[in-house]
Backbone as CSV, one residue per row, in Angstrom:
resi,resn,N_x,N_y,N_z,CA_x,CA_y,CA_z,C_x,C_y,C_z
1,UNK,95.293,113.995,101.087,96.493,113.194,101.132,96.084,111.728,101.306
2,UNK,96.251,110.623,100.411,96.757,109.680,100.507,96.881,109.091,101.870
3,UNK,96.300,107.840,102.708,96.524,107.002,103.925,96.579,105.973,103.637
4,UNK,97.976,105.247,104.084,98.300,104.038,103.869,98.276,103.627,105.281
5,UNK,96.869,102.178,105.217,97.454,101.892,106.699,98.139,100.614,106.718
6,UNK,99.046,100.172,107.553,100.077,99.419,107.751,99.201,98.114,109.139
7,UNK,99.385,97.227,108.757,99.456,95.889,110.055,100.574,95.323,110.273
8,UNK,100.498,94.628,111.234,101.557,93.795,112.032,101.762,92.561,110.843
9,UNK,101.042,92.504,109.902,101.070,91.280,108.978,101.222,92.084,107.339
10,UNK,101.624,93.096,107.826,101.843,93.793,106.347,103.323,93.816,106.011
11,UNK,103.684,93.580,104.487,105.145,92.823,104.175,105.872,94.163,103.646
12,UNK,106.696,94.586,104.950,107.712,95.467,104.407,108.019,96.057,102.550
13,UNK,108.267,95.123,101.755,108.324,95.571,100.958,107.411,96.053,99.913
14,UNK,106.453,95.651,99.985,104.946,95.937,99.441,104.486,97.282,100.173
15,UNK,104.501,97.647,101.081,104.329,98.976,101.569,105.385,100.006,101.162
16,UNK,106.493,99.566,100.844,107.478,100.549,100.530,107.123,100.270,98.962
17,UNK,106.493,99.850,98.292,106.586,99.882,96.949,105.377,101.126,96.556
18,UNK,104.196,101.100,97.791,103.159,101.848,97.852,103.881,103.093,98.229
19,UNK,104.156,103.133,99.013,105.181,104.518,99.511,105.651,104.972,98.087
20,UNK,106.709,104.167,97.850,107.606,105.119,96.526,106.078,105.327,95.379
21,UNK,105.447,104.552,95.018,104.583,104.927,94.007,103.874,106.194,94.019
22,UNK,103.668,106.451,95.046,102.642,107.488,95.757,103.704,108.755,95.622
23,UNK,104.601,108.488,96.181,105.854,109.966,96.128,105.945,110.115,94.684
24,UNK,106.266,109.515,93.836,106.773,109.878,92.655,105.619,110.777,91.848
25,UNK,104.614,110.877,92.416,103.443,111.306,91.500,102.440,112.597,92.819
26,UNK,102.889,112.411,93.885,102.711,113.258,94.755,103.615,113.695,96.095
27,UNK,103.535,114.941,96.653,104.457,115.529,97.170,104.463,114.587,98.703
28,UNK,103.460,114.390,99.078,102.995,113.490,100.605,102.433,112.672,100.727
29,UNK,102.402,111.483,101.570,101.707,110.088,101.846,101.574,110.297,103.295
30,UNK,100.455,109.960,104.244,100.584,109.491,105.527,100.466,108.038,105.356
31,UNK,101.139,107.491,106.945,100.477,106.228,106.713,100.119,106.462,108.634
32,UNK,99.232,104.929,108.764,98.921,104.635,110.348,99.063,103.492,110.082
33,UNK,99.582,103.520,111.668,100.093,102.452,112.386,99.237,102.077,114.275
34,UNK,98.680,100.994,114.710,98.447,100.754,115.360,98.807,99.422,115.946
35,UNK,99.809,99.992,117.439,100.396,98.360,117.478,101.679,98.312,117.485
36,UNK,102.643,97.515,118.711,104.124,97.368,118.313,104.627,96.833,116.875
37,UNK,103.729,96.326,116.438,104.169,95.071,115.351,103.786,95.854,114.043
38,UNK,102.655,96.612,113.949,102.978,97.192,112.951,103.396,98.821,112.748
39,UNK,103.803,99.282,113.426,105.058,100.194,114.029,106.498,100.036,113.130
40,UNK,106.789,98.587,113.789,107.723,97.987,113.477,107.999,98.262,111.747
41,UNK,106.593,97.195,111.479,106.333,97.036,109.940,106.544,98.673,109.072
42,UNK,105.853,99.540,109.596,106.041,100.788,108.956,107.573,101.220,108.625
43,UNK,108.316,101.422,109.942,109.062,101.461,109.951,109.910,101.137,108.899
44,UNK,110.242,99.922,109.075,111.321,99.108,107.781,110.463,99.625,106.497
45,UNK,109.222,99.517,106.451,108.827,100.324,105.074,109.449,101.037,104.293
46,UNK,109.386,102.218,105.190,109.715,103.597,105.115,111.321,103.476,104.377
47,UNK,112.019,102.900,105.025,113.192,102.149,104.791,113.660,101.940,104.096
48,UNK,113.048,100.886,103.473,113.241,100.417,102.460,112.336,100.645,100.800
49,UNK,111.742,101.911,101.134,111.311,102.821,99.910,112.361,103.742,99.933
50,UNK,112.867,103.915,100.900,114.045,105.211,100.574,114.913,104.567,98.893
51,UNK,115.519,103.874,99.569,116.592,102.769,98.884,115.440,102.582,97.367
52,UNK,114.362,102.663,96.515,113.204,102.237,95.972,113.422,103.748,95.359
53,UNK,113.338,104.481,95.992,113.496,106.169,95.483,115.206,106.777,95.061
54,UNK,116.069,106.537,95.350,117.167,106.787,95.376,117.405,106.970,93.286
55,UNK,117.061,105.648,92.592,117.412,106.038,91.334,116.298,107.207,90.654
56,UNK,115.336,107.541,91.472,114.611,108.826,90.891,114.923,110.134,91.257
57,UNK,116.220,109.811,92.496,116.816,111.363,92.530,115.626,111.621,94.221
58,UNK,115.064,111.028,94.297,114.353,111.323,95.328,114.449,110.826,97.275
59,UNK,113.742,111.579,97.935,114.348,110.577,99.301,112.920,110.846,100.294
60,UNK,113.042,110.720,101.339,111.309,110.716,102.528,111.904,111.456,103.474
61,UNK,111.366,112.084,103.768,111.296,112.813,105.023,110.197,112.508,106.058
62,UNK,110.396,112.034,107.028,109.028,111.341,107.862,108.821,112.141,109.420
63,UNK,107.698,112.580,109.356,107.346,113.055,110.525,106.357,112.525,111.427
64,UNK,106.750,111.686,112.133,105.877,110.974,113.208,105.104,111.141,114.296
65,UNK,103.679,111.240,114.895,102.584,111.674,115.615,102.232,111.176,115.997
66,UNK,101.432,111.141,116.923,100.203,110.439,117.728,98.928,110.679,116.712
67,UNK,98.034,109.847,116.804,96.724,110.170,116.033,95.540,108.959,117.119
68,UNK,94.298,109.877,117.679,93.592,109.172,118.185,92.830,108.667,116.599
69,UNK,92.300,107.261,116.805,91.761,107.110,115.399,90.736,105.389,115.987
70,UNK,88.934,105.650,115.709,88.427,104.407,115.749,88.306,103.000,115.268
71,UNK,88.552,102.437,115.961,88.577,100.489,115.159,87.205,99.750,115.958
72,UNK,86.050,99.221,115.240,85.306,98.720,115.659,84.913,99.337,117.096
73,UNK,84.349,101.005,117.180,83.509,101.476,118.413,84.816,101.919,119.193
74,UNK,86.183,101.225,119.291,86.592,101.853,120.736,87.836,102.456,119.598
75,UNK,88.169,103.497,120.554,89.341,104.725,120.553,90.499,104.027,120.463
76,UNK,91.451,104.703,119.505,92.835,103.502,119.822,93.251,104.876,119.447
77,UNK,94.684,104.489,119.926,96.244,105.422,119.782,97.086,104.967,118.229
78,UNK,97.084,105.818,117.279,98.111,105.359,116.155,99.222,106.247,116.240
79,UNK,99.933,105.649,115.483,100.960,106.198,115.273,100.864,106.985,113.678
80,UNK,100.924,108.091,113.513,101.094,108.302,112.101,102.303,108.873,111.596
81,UNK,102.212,108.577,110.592,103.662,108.941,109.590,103.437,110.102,108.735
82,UNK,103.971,111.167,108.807,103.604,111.998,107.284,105.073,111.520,107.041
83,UNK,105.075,111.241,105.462,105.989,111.303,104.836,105.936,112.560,103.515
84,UNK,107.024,113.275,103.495,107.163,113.748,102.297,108.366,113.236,101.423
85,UNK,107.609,113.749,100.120,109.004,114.017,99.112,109.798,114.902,99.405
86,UNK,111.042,114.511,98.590,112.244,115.610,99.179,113.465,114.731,97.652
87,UNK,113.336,116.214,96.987,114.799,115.882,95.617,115.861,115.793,96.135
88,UNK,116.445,114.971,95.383,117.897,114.744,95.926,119.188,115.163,95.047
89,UNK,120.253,116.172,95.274,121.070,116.774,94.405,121.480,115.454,93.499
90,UNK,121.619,115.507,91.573,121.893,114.950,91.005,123.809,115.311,90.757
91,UNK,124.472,114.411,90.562,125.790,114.719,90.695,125.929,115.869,89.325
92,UNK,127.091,116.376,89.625,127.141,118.061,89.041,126.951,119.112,89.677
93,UNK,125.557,118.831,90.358,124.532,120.194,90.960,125.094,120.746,91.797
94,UNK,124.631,121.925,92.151,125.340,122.842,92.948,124.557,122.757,94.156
């Protein structure tokens, strides 16, 4: 699977453009996050790929974790995201 990692200086919509690209051609993306700020950033991502997916019939389902994960020697706490795909009824459908 696919890891997108996210910073406190990473631009909302550019991550959600990575997000939707990644769904449309596969079932799951994680991403990590380390940090209030880019937490934050993921967040609205996520967000605002929904809205990015919507004319493909598609939507995210996000399941959020703890992940111990190393940065330069010391141990840090992330946050991770699984996101999946998930179809979305086209009008008609039952």
């Amino acid at each position: 699977m696919e890891v997108l990692k996210v910073s406190g200086k990473s631009v909302p919509k550019s991550v959600a453009g990575a997000i939707a690209q990644v769904l449309r051609r596969e079932p799951a993306v994680s991403m990590q996050a380390v940090g209030p700020d880019a937490v934050n950033q993921a967040i609205k991502s996520i967000a605002i790929a929904r809205s990015y997916l919507e004319g493909d019939f598609l939507d995210v389902i996000t399941l959020p974790s703890f992940e111990k994960i190393e940065i330069e020697g010391a141990l840090r706490t992330a946050i991770k995201f699984d996101l999946e795909r998930r179809n979305l009824k086209r009008e008609g459908e039952g």
